[in-house]
N, C-alpha and C positions, 0 to 999 in steps of 0.2 A: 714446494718443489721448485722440495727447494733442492758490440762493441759497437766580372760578367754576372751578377746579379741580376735575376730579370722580375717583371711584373708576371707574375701566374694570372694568366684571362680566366674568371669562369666561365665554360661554358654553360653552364646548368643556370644560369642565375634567372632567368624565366620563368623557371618550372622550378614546380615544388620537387623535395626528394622523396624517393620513389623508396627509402626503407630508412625515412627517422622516423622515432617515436617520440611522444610528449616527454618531456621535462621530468614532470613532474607528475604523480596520481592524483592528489591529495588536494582540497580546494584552499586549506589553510597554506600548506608549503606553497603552494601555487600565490598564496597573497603576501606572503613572505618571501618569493622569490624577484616580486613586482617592483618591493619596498626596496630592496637593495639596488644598489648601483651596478649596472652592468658593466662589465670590463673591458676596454677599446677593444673592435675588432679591426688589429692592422691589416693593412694589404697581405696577401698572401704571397709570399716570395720562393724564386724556384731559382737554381743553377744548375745552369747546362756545361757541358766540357765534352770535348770527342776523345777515346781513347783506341788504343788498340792492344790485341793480344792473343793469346793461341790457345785454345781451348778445345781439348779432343782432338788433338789435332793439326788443328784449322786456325788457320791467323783472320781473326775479324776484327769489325772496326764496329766499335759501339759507343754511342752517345750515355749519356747520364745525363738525369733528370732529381737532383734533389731538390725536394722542396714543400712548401705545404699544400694542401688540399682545404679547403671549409666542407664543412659536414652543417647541411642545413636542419631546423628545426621545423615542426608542424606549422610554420608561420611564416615559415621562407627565410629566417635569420637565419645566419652562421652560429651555431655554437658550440663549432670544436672547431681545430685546425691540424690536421693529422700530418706527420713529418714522415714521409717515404723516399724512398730513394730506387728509381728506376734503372733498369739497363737495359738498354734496346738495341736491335742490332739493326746497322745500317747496310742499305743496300741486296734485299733481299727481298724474293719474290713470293705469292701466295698467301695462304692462312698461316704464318708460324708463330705456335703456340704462346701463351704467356701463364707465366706460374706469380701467383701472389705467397707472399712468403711472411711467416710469422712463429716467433718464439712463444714463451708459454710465461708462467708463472702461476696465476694470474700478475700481473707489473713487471713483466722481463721486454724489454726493447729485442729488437731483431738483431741483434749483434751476433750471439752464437752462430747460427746457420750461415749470416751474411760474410762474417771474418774468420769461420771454420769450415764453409762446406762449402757455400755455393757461390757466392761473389770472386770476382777477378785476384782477390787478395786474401789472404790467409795468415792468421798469426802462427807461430811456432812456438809450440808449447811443449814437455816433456812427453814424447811417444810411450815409453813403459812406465808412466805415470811414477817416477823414482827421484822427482825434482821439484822442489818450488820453483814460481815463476820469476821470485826476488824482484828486484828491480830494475827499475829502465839502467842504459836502451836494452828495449826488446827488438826483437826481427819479424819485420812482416816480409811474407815471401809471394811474388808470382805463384797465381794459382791457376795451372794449368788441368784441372780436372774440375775447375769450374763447369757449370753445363752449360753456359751460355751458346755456345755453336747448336745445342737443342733447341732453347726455348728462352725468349727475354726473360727477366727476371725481376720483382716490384715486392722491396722489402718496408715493410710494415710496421712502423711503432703504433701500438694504439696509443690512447688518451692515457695523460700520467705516463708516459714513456718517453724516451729520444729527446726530440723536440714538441711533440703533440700534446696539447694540452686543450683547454675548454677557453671560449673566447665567448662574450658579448653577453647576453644572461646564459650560457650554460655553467655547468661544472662538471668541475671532473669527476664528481660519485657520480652525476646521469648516466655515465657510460661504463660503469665497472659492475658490469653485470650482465648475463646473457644478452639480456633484451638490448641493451646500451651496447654494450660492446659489439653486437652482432650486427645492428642497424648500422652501426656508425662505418665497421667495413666493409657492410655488403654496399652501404650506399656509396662509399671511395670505389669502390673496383665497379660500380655501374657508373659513375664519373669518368674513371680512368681510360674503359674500356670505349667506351660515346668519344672522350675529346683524343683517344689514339684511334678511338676506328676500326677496331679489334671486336666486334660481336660475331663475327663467323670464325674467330679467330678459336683453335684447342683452348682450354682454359682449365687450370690445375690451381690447386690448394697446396703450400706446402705447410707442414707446422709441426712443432716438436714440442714434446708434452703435455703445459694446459692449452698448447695453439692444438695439440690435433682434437682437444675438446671445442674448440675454437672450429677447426674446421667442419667438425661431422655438424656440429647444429647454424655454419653457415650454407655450409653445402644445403641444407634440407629447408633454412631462410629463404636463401638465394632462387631454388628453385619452385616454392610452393605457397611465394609472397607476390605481391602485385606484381613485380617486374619477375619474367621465368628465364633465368641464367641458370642453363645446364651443363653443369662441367664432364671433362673428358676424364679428369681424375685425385685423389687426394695420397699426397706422400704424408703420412704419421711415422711420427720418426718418435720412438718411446713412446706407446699410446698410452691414454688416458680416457679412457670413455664410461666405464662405469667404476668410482671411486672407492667402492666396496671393498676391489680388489688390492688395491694401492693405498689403503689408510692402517698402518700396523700399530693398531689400540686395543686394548683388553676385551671390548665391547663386540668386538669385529671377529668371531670365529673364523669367518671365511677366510682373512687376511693372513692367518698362520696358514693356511693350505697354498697362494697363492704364493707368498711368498720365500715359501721352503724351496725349492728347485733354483732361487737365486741365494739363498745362503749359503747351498750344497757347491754351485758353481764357484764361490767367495773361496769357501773354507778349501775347496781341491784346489785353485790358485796359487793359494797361501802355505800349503802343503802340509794343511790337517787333517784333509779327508780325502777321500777316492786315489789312494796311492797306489799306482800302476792301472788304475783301469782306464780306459778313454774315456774323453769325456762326453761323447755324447751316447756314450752306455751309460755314463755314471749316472748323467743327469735326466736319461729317460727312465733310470729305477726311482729317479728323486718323484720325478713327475708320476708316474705312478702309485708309489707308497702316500705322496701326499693326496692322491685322488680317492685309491682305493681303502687305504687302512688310515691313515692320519684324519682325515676329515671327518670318516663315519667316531672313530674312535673319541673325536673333541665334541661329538655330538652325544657320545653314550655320560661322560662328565664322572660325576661321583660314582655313576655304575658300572664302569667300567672293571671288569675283573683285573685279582691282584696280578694274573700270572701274563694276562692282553696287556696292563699297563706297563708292565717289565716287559716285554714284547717292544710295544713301541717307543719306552724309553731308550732302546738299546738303538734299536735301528734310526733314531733323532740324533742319537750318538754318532752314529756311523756318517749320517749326512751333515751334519753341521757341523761335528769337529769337537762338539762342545761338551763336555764331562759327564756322565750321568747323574752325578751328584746335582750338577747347575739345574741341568733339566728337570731332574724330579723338586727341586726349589722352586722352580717356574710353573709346575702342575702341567710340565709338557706343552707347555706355553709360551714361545719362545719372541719376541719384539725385535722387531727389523732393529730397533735404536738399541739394546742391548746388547744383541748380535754382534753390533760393530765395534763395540767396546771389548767383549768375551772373549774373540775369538784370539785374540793376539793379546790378549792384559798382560800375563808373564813375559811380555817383551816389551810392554809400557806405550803402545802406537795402537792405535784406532783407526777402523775400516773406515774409505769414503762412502758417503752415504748417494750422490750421482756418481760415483763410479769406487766400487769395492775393491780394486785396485791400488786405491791410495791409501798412503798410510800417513796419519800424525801423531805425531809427539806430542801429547801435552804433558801437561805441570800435574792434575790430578790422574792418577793411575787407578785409581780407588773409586773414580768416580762412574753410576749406575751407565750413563749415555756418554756418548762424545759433546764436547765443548762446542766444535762448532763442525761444518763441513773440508776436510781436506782439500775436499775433490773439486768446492768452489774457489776456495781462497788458495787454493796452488795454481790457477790460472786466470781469474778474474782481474788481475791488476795488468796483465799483458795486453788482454782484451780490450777493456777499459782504456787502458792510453794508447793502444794501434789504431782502434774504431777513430777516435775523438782527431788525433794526428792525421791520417786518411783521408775524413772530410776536410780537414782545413788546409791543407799544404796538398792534395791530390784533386779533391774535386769542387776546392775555393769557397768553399760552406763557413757565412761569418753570421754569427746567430748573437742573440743579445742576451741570451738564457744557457745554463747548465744544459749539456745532453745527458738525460738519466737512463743509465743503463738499467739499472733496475728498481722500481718506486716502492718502498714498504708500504706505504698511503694507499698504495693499489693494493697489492698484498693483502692488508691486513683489514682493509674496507670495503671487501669484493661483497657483492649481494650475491652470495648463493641461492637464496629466498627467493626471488625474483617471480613473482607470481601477480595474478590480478588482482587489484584490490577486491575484498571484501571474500575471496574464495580460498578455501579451508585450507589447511597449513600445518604441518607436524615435518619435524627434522628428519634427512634421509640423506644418503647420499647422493652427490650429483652422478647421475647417469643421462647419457647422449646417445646410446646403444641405439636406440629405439630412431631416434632420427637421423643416427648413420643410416638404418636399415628402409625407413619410408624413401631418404634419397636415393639411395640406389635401387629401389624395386620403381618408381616414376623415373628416374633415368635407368637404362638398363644398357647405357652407353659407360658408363662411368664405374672403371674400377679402382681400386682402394689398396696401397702398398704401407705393409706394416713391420717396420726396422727397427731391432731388437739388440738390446745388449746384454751378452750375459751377467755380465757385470753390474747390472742398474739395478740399484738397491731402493730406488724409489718406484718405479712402475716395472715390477718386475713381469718377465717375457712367458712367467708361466698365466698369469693372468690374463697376456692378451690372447693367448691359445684359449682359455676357457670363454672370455667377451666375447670373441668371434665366431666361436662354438654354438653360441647362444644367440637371442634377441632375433632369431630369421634372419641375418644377413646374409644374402646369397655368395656362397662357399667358394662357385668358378669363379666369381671374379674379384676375389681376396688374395694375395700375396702374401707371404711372410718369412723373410729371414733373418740372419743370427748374425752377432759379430763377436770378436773378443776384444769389448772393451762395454763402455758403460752406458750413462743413459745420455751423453754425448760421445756416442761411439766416436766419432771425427775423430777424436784427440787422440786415437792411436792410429799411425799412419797406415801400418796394413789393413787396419779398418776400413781406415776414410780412403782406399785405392779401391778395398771391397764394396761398398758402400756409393762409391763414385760410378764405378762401371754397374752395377747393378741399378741405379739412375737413369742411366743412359739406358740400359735394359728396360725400364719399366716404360720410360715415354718412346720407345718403339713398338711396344704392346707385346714382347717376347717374356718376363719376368715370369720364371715359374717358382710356385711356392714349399717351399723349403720347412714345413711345421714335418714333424717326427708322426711317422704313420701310429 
């Protein structure tokens, strides 16, 4: 899920960090990590610059603070040096808030969120998703529905991202992994918030995708680990928290129930199914038939009667667009990745897989899944050179290394496993449900906004109606609404105006939640 150099002081260099973890478990890794040569830890550099601009509003003046942080180890070394980029707003009195911000992947840099939703700038990308991004020049534009007139704003590459990487004996696998990954930014934002001076300060999570898996098990870090940082609240933007729902494999029954009410919303788009109904009648019958009858029905299996299984083939028809013939080939069976192939094949274009909206063309028309993602590669190369352009020519950022927007390495060598040595272990999926729900029942200040796209063929929005449903998460202070576009809703503009002001709504504490009675 698949944009004036100065010396950075530590403060922290005294004191140990208050949430790294060891290295390494293992006594042998451990003597094989001795043996090797550790890697310079250079000085950690920061650039500052003042800007201004008008945001909700309000014309302010805000400084930027790019640059690195070290991230200590159980032995007081650095070994990582994480590359963020702050905005803070100048001249201003009291507690105001500060939001840590973070994209997902696992190996996605913060570019999405920073150059589509929330930072001073924004790329321009195709609003009814009917365009490649092609090639440069692209157009960055003034973002004036930035939130910055709310809440400073401290966007986040982890390790293997951006500029962030592992310095001195660490590496970059120590930290691609809950435990790694979670230490290394709970320990940057208890840094951050000491050398700004910000602990009575609101304090918000943002993150989209595997960041809001990211945020529910830092939020529940953060507050029930040696140092207690209780946040005022978490934006999940496309959640991700029990992976059950959002992995569409043969293996995975629940995955066809989850995901049907975003096929049905694809295929009425598209204009194969729900002709003349509205859609959120259409898609409250989706969501029902896959609760009530679809679900129990993939559980009855071979015993399903002839006359129930023609039943539900018909009405799988009806919601996904897709032929009965196909369906009863699939055993009623139907894969988020075939779907997007299916539904459009006699017109030779494939659904996007982060936003079903998109359509590509490929070379195989014949072939079971799509080639690659539309929905990435029709705007990833905009991204990609506005982020990179922005630091250098806007906020004077001259670095000696690639900035990786996105690291396969991370990707492809994330430890899901992440467990104690020697304690029992069988494959499952990751689920976080459970430590969204212990941090908000010990914080009972801290509520939880969940932004949903119809369109997202990856973490679809009927799933997170059923996660939140579930695990004990207390129900008043959950939010949840809808847009029409994908699993980066932003990229259609009346989204990102819907999405912006509903922002602003939630860090006023007014957001009411929008899930279908």
């Amino acid at each position: 899920m698949k944009l004036q150099t100065l010396i950075f002081a530590l403060l922290v260099a005294s004191s140990g960090p208050a949430f790294a973890e060891p290295a390494s478990g293992k006594a042998a890794d451990e003597k094989a990590e001795t043996e090797k040569p550790a890697k310079p830890v250079p000085e950690p550099v920061m650039f500052k610059s003042t800007h201004t601009g008008t945001f909700g509003g309000q014309k302010i003046t805000y400084r930027v603070e790019a640059g690195e942080t070290h991230i200590r180890n159980d032995e007081g070394e650095p070994g990582a040096s994480l590359f963020t980029i702050s905005y803070i707003r100048e001249n201003v009195s009291g507690p105001r808030p500060v939001s840590f911000v973070f994209n997902g992947g696992p190996g996605s840099a913060s570019v999405w969120l920073h150059m589509g939703l929330l930072g001073p700038k924004r790329v321009q990308v195709a609003s009814d998703a009917d365009a490649d991004d092609g090639a440069a020049p692209y157009v960055l534009l003034d973002n004036p529905l930035s939130i910055l007139d709310v809440t400073d704003l401290v966007f986040i590459d982890p390790v293997g991202t951006g500029y962030s990487r592992a310095v001195g004996k660490g590496e970059d696998k120590d930290y691609w992994s809950e435990k790694g990954d979670g230490s290394s930014i709970a320990e940057f934002i208890r840094v951050w918030i000491t050398d700004h001076k910000r602990w009575n300060a609101p304090k918000y999570l943002i993150g989209e995708s595997f960041g809001t898996t990211r945020a529910a098990y830092l939020a529940n870090r953060m507050l029930t680990g040696d140092v207690d940082i209780a946040l005022n609240g978490l934006v999940l933007i496309s959640q991700a928290l029990d992976y059950e729902g959002s992995t569409s494999v043969h293996d995975n029954i629940y995955s066809y129930v989850t995901y049907l009410p975003s096929m049905a919303a694809a295929a009425q788009y598209h204009g194969r199914a729900g002709a003349g109904v509205p859609q959120d009648q259409f898609l409250a019958e989706a969501r029902a038939f896959a609760r009530d009858e679809y679900g129990p029905a993939l559980w009855k299996g071979a015993t399903l009667a002839p006359d129930e299984r023609a039943r539900i083939r018909e009405r799988l028809a009806y919601f996904t667009g897709l032929s009965p013939a196909y369906i009863e080939s699939s055993d009623l069976k139907i894969l988020m990745p075939r779907f997007q192939k299916e539904l459009l094949r006699d017109k030779g274009v494939a659904l996007g897989r982060l936003d079903g909206r998109y359509l590509g063309d490929e070379a195989d028309d014949v072939a079971e899944t799509p080639e690659a993602d539309v929905s990435s590669y029709a705007i990833g190369s905009a991204y990609s050179a506005l982020l990179k352009q922005y630091l250098s020519a806007d906020l004077g950022v001259k670095m000696d290394r690639p900035y990786m927007i996105s690291s396969e390495a991370a990707s492809t060598n994330w430890n899901y496993r992440d467990v104690p040595e020697g304690e029992y272990w069988e494959p499952h999926y990751l689920n976080v449900s459970a430590q969204l729900t212990t941090a908000m029942r010990q914080n009972t200040a801290m509520k939880v906004w969940v932004a949903n796209g119809y369109f997202d063929m990856i973490t679809p929005f009927f799933d997170a109606e059923i996660t939140f449903a579930r695990y004990g998460i207390p129900q008043e202070r959950v939010a949840m609404t809808y847009y029409q576009a994908g699993h980066m809703m932003y990229l259609n503009e009346p989204a990102l105006d819907a999405l912006a002001a509903d922002l602003r709504t939630f860090y006023a504490g007014k957001l009411e939640d929008a899930r279908p009675e």
